[in-house]
N, C-alpha and C positions, 0 to 999 in steps of 0.2 A: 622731205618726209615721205615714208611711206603711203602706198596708197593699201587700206582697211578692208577689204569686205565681208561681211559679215551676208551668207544665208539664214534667214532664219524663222519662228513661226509666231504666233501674239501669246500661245495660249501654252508655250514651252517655259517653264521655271529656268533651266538652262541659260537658255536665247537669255532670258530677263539677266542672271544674275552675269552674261558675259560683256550685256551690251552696258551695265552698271559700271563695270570694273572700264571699261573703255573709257567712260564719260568722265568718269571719277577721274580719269588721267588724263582728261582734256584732249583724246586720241579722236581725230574725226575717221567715221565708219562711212561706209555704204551700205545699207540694209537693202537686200534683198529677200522679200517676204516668199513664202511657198503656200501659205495658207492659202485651199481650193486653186489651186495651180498646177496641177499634176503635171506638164507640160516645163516647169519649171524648176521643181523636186525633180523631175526623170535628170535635167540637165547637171544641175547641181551632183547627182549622184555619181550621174558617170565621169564628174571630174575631179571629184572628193573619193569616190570607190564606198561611198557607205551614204544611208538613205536617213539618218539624222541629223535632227538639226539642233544647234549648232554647226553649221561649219564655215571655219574663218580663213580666208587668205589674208598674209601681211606680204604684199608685190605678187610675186609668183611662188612661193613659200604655203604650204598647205599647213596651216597652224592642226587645225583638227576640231576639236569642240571644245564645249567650257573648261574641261578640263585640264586639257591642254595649256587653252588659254594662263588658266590662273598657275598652271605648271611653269609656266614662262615666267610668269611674274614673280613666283616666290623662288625661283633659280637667279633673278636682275638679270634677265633677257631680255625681256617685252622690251625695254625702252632702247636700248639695242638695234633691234628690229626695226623698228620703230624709225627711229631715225636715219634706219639707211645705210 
């Protein structure tokens, strides 16, 4: 199985509804929070190339954000992915 990680922040609607659609498919994540972290947002940023959050890797694969995310999902990718 893939390994998830998920950047993300508490107070992002986003973050909420990508880490939903995860659980909802039984997919285990890594949460990486940014909130008050700026040292940690900077990192994130310069290896996703953009400063919001949402952002998801599935292995070495830059998903992108929720959008994306659910873009996957409604294309039968995600599980795909997913498994490798």
């Amino acid at each position: 199985m893939a390994k998830v990680i998920m950047y993300s922040s508490n107070w992002c609607p986003f973050c909420i509804r990508a880490k939903t659609l995860l659980k909802n498919k039984n997919i285990d994540f890594e949460e990486i929070h940014v909130d008050g972290k700026p040292d940690v947002r900077a990192a994130m940023a310069k290896k996703a190339g953009r400063t919001s959050v949402p952002q998801i890797w599935i292995d070495d694969y830059h998903v992108g954000g929720c959008d994306e995310l659910f873009a996957l999902e409604r294309a039968g990718k995600l599980d795909g992915l997913i498994a490798g």
